[in-house]
KOLSE-325735 format. One record per residue (C-alpha): x, y, z; residue in one letter; residue number from 0. Coordinates in nm, 4 decimals. Last residue first. Layout:
N
+----------+----------+----------+------+-----+
!       xx !       yy !       zz ! rest !  nr !
+----------+----------+----------+------+-----+
!        X !        Y !        Z !    a ! NUM !
...
+----------+----------+----------+------+-----+
END
This chain:
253
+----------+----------+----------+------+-----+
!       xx !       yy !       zz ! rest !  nr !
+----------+----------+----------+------+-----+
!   0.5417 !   0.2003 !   1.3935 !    x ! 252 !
!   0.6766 !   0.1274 !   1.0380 !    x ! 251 !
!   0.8607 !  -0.1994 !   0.9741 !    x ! 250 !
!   1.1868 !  -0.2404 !   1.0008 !    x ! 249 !
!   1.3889 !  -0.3864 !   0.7393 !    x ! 248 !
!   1.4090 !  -0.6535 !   0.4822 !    x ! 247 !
!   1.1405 !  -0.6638 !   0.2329 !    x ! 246 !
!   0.7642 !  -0.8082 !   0.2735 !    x ! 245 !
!   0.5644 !  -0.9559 !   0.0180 !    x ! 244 !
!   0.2159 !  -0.8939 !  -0.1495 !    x ! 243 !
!   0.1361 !  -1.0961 !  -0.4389 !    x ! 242 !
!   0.3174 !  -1.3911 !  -0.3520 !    x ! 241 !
!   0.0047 !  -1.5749 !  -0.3199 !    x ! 240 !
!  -0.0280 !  -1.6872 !   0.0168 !    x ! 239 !
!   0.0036 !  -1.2589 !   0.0678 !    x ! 238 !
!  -0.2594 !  -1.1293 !  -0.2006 !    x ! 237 !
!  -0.4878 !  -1.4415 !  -0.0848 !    x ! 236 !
!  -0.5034 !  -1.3335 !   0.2290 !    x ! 235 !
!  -0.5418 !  -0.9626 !   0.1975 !    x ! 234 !
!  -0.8746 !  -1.1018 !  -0.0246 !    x ! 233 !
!  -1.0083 !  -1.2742 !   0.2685 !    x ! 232 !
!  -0.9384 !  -0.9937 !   0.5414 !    x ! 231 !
!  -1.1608 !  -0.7299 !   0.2947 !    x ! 230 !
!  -1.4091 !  -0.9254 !   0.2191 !    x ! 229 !
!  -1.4729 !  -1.0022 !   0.5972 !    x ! 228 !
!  -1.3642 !  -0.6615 !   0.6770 !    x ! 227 !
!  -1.6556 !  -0.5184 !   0.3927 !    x ! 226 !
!  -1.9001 !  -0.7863 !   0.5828 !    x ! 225 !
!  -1.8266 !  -0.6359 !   0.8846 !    x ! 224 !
!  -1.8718 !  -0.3035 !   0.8566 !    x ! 223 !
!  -2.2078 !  -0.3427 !   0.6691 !    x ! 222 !
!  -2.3520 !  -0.5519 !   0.9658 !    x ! 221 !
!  -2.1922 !  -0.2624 !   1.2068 !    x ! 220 !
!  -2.3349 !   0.0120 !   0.9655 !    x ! 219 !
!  -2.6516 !  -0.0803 !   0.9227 !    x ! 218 !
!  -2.7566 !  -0.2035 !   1.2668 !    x ! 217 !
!  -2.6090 !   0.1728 !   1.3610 !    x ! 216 !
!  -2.8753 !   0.3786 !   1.1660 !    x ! 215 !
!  -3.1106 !   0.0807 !   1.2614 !    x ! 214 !
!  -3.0816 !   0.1703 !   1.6088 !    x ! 213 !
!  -3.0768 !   0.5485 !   1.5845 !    x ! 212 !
!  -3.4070 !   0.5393 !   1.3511 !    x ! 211 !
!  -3.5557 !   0.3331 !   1.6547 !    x ! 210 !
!  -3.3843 !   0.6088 !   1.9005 !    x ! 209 !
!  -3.5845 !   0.8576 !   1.7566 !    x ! 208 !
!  -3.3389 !   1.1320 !   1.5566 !    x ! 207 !
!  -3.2677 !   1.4901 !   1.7281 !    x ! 206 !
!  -2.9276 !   1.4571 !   1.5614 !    x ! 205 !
!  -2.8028 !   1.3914 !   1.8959 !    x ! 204 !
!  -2.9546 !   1.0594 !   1.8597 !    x ! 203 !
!  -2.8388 !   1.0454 !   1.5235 !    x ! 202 !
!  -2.5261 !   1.0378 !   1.6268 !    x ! 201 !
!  -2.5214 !   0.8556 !   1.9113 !    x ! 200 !
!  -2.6087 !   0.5693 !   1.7320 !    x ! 199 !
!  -2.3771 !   0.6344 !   1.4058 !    x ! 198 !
!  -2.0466 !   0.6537 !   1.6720 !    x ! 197 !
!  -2.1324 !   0.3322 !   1.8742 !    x ! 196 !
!  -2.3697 !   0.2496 !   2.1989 !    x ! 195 !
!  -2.1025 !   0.0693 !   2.4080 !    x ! 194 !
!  -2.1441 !  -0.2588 !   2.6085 !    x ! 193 !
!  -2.5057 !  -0.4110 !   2.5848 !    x ! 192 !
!  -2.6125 !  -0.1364 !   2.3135 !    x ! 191 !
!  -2.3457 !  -0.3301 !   2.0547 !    x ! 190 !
!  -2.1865 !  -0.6634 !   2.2572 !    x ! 189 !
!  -2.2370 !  -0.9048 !   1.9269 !    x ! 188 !
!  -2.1443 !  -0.6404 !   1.7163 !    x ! 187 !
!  -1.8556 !  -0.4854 !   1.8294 !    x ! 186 !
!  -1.7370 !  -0.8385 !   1.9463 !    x ! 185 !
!  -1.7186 !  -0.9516 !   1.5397 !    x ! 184 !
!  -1.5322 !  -0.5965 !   1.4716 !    x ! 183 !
!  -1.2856 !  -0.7269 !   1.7362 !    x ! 182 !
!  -1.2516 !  -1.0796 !   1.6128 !    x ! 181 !
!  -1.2209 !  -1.0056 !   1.2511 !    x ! 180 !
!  -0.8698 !  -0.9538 !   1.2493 !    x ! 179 !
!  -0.8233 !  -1.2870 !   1.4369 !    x ! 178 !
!  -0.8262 !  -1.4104 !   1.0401 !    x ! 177 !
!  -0.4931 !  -1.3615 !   1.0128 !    x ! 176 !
!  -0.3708 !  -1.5399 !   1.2790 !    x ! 175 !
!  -0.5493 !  -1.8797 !   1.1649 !    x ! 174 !
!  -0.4603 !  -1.8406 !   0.7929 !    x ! 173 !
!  -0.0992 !  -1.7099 !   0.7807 !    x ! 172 !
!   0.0811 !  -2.0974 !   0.8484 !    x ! 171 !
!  -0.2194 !  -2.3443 !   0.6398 !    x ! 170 !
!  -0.2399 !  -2.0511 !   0.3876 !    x ! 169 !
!   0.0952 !  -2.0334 !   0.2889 !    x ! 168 !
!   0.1162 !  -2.4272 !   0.1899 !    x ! 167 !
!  -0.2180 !  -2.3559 !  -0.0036 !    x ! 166 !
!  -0.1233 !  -2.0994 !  -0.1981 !    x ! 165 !
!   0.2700 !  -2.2517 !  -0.2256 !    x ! 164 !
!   0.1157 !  -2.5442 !  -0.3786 !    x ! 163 !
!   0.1892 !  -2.8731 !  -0.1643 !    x ! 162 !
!   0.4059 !  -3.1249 !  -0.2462 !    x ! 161 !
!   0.5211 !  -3.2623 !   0.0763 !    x ! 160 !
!   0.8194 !  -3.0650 !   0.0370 !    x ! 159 !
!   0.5935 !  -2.7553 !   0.0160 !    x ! 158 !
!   0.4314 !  -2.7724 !   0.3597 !    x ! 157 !
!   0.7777 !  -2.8420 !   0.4588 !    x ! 156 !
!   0.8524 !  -2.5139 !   0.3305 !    x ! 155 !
!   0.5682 !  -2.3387 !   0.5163 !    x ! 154 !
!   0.6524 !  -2.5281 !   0.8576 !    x ! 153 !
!   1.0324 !  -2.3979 !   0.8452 !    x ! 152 !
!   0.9173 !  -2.0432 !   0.7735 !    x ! 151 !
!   0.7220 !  -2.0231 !   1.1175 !    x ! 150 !
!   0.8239 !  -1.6807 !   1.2192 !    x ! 149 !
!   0.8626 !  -1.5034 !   0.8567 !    x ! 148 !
!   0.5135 !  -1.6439 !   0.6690 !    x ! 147 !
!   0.3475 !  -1.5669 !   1.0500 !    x ! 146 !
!   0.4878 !  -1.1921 !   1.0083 !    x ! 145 !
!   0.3596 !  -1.1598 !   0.6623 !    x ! 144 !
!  -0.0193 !  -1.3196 !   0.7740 !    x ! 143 !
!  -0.0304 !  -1.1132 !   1.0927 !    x ! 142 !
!   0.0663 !  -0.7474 !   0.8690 !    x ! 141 !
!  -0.1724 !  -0.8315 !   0.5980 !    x ! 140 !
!  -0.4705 !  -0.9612 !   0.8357 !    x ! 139 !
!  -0.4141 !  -0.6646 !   1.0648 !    x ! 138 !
!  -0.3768 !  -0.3789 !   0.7755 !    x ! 137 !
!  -0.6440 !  -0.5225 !   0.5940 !    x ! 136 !
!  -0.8664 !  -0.5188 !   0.8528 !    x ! 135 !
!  -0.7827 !  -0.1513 !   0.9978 !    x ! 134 !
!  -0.8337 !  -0.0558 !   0.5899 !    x ! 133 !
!  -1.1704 !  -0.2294 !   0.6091 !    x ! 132 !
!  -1.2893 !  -0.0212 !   0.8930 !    x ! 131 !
!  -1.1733 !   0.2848 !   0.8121 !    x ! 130 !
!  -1.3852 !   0.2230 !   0.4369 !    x ! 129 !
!  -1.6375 !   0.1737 !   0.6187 !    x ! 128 !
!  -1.6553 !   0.4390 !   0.8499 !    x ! 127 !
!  -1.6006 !   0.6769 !   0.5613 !    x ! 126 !
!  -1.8494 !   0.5746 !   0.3045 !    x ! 125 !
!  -2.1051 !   0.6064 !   0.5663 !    x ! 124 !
!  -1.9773 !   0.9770 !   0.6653 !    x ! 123 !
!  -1.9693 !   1.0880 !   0.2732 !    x ! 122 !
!  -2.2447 !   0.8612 !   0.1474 !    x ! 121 !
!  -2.5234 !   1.0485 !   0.3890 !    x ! 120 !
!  -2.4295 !   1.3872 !   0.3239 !    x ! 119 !
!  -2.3546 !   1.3643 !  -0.0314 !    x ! 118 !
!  -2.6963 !   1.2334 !  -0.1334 !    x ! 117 !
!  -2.8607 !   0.8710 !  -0.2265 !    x ! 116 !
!  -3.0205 !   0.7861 !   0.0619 !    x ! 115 !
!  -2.9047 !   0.5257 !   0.2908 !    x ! 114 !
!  -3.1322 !   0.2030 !   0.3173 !    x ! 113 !
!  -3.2443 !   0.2816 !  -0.0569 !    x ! 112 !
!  -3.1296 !  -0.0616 !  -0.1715 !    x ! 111 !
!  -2.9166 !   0.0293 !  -0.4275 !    x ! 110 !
!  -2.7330 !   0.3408 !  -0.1729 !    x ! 109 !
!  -2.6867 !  -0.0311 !   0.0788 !    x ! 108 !
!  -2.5888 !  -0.2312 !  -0.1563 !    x ! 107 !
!  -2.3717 !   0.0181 !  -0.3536 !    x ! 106 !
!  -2.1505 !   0.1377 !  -0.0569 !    x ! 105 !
!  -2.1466 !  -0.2676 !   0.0736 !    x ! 104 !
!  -2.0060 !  -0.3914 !  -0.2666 !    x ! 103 !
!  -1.7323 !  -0.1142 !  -0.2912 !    x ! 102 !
!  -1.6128 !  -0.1146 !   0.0536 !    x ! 101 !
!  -1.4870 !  -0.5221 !   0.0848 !    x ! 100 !
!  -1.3184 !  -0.5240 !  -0.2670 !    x !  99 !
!  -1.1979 !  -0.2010 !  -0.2205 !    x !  98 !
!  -1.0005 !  -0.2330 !   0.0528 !    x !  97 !
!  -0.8593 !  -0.5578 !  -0.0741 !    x !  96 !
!  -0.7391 !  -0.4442 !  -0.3844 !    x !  95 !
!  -0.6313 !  -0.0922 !  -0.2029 !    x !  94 !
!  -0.3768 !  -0.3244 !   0.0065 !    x !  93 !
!  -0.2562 !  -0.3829 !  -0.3269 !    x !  92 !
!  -0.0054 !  -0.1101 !  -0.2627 !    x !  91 !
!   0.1759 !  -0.3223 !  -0.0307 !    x !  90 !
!   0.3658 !  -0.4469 !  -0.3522 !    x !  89 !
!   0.5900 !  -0.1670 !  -0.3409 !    x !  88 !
!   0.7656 !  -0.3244 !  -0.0378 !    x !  87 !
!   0.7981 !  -0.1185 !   0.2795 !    x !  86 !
!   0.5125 !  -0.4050 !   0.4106 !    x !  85 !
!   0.1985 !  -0.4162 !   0.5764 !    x !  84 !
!   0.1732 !  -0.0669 !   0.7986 !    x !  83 !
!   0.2192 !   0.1198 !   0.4944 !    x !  82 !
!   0.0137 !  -0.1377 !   0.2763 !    x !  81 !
!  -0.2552 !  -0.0364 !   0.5234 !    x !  80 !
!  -0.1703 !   0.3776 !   0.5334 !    x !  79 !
!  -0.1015 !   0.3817 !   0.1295 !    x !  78 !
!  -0.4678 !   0.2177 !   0.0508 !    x !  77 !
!  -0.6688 !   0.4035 !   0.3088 !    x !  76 !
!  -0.5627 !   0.7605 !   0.2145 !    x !  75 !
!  -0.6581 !   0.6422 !  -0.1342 !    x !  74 !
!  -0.9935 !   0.5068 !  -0.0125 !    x !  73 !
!  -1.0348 !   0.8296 !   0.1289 !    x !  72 !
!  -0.9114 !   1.0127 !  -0.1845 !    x !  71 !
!  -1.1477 !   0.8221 !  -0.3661 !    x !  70 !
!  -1.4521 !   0.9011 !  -0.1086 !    x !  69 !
!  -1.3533 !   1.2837 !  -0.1336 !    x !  68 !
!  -1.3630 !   1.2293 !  -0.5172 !    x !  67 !
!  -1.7167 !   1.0751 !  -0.5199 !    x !  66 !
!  -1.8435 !   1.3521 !  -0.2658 !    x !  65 !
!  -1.6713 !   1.6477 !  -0.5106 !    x !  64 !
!  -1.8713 !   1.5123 !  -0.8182 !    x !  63 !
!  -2.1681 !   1.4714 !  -0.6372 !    x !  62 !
!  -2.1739 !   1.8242 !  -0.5339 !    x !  61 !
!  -2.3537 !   1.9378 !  -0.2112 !    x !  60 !
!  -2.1657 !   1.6868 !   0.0214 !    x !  59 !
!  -1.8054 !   1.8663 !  -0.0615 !    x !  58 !
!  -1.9362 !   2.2001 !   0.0051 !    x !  57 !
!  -1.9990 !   2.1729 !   0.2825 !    x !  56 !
!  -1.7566 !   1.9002 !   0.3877 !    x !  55 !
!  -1.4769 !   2.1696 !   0.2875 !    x !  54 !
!  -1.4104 !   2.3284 !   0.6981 !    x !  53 !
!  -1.5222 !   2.0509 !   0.8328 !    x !  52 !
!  -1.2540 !   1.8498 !   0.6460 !    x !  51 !
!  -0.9553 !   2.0612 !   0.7153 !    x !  50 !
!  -1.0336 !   2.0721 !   1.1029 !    x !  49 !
!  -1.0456 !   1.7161 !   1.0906 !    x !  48 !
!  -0.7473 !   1.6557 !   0.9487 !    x !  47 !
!  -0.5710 !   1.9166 !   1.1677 !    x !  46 !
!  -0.7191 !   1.7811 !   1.4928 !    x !  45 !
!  -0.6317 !   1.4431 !   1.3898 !    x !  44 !
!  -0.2971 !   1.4884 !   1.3035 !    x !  43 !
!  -0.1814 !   1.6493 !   1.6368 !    x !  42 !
!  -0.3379 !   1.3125 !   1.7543 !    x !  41 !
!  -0.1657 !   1.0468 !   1.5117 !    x !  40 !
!   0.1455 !   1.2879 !   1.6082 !    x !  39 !
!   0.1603 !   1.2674 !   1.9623 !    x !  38 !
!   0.0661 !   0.8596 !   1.9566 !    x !  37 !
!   0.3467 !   0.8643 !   1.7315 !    x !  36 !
!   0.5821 !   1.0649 !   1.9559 !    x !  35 !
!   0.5441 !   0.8203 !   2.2282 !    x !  34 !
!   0.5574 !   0.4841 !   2.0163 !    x !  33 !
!   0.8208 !   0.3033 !   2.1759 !    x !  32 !
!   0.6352 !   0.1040 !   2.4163 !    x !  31 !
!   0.8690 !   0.1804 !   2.6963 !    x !  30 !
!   0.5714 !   0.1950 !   2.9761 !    x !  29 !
!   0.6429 !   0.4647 !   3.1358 !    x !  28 !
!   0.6578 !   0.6640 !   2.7884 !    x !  27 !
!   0.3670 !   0.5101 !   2.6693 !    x !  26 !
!   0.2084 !   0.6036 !   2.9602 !    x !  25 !
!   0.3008 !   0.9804 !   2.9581 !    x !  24 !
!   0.2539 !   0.9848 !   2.5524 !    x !  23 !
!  -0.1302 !   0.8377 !   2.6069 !    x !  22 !
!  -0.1917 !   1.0759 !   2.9078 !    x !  21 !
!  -0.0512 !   1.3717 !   2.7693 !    x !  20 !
!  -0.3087 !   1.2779 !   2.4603 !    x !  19 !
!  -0.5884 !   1.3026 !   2.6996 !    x !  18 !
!  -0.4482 !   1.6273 !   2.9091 !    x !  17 !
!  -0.4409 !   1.8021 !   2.5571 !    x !  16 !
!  -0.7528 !   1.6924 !   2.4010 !    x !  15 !
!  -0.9465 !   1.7959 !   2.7436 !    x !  14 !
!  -0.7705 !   2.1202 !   2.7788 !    x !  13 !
!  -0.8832 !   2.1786 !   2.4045 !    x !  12 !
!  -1.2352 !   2.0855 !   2.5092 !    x !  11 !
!  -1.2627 !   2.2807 !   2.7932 !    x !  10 !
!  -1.1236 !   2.5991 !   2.6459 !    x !   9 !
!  -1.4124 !   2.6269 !   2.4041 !    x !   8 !
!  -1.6491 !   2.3805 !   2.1749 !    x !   7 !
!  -1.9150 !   2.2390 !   2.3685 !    x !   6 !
!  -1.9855 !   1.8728 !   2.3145 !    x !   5 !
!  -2.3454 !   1.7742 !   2.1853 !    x !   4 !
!  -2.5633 !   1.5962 !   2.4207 !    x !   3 !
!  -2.7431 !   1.9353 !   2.5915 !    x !   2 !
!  -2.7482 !   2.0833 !   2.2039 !    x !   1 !
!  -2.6241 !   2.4081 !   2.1732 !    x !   0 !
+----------+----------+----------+------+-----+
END
């Protein structure tokens, strides 16, 4: 096996286990209230993954099966952001802004020729960005709805002064919301300086040159953060609009 690739055995799953002990243990200490989530997102993981290696084979030889495993990603997407959002129905529109930010930077970049046009190379591309827009729709959402609730007084007076209730909304969710795009926007600036990311490696232990590595992951942080970009704006003008609300009761951890 490849010297860079990890070895699959006893270590790893001793390694998975003490790492997620680790996460629960501090969590735990810590009182975050999250301990059996973090246990579960994990647990989930394996399985999930397990699942998919075991069908990406044939899912990336048929092009009808790789544009129904990138629906039911952007599916999967969709229910986890307006999950974390809202309990309201209307979260569901999380998949608006999901797929306004994914859509345009899948086609530019298969257009274009930068990615070729087969199942292998859509599937994992299609993937990281649509994760990425989903985490940004799920921040901007969640920051906008909880700024509409904690400073309620300065929305309304917004209003009084005869403002619309787009624009009134705006001036309270706007400036949180948008600190969604801070952490995609310091994975780029700091990428090769601080981490080398997922599609770098990856073709490096693909036996790619580390100039094809380079632009592999150029690619994907630019196209990563236009589709959160997209993505962030649109979740903004679901919420100032009224088009995505939030119901009484706790929200899901």
């Amino acid at each position: 096996m490849n010297g860079a690739s990890v070895t699959l055995g006893w270590g790893l799953a001793v390694a998975l286990v003490v790492l997620v002990g680790i996460a629960v243990t501090v969590s735990l200490l810590g009182r975050f209230g999250i301990s059996r989530a973090l246990a579960t997102a994990s647990v989930r993981a394996v399985l999930q993954l397990a699942a998919v290696a075991t069908i990406i084979v044939a899912v990336v030889r048929s092009w009808w099966l790789t544009v129904a495993f990138v629906l039911l990603m952007l599916g999967v997407a969709s229910v986890t952001s307006a999950r974390r959002m809202t309990r309201d129905r209307s979260g569901f529109l999380a998949a608006a802004a999901i797929g306004a930010g994914v859509l345009p930077v899948v086609a530019l970049v298969l257009v274009s020729g930068a990615v070729p046009l087969t199942g292998i190379a859509v599937v994992p591309v299609a993937g990281i960005v649509i994760g990425g827009a989903m985490t940004a729709t799920s921040l901007g959402g969640r920051r906008a709805l909880d700024d509409l609730e904690a400073q309620r007084d300065q929305y309304e007076g917004a209003l009084a002064l005869g403002g619309h209730r787009r624009d009134a909304a705006m001036i309270v969710c706007r400036p949180a919301a948008t600190q969604a795009l801070v952490p995609p926007m310091d994975q780029t600036r700091t990428v090769g300086l601080v981490t080398l990311p997922g599609a770098f490696v990856g073709v490096l232990i693909g036996s790619g040159d580390p100039v094809q590595a380079a632009a592999a992951q150029v690619l994907v942080l630019i196209g990563l953060l236009a589709a959160e970009t997209v993505a962030v704006a649109v979740v903004l003008e679901l919420v100032a609009r009224g088009r995505i609300v939030r119901t009484p009761g706790p929200r899901r951890v």
